[in-house]
N, C-alpha and C positions, 0 to 999 in steps of 0.2 A: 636803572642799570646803565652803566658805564657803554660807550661803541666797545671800549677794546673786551672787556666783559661778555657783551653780546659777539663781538665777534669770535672768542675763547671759546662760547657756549654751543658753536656752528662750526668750530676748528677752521676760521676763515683766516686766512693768511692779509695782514694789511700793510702797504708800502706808502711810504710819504717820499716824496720826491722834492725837495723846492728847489730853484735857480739859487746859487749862492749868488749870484748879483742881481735879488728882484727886487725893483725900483718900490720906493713907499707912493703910494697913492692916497690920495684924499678919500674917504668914503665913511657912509656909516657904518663902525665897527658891528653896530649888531645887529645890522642890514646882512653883513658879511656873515657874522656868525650862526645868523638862524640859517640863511642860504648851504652854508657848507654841513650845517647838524642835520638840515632837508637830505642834503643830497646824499649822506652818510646814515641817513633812516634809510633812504630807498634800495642803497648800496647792499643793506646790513638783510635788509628787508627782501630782497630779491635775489643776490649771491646762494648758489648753490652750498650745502656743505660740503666742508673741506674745498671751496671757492679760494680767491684771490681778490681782495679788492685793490685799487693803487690808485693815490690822491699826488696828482701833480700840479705846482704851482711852478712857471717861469712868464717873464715879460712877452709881449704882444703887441703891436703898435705902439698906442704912447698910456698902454694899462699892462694889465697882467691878465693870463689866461690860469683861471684853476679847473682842471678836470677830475 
């Protein structure tokens, strides 16, 4: 099942937020990508129903900060 699916399923309200100027960094894409499916299992997985989750990416020293 899909995040927005499970979150539909828990009526969790979900926001993405990015910097419209975040720099491109070097990294492993699917270093990145299981990181952020982790942290959006735990999100999905511990958010109250009818919760809020909110996923923010903007720049940070000389990287980006995603919460």
């Amino acid at each position: 099942m899909s995040f927005k699916a499970r979150a539909q399923v828990k009526e969790i309200a979900m926001e993405l937020a990015i910097d419209q100027d975040l720099r491109c960094i070097y990294c492993d894409p699917e270093l990145i990508r299981g990181l952020v499916a982790n942290l959006l299992n735990n999100a999905l997985k511990f958010t109250p129903r009818k919760g809020q989750i909110q996923i923010l990416a903007e720049n940070a020293n000389q990287g980006i900060r995603i919460d």
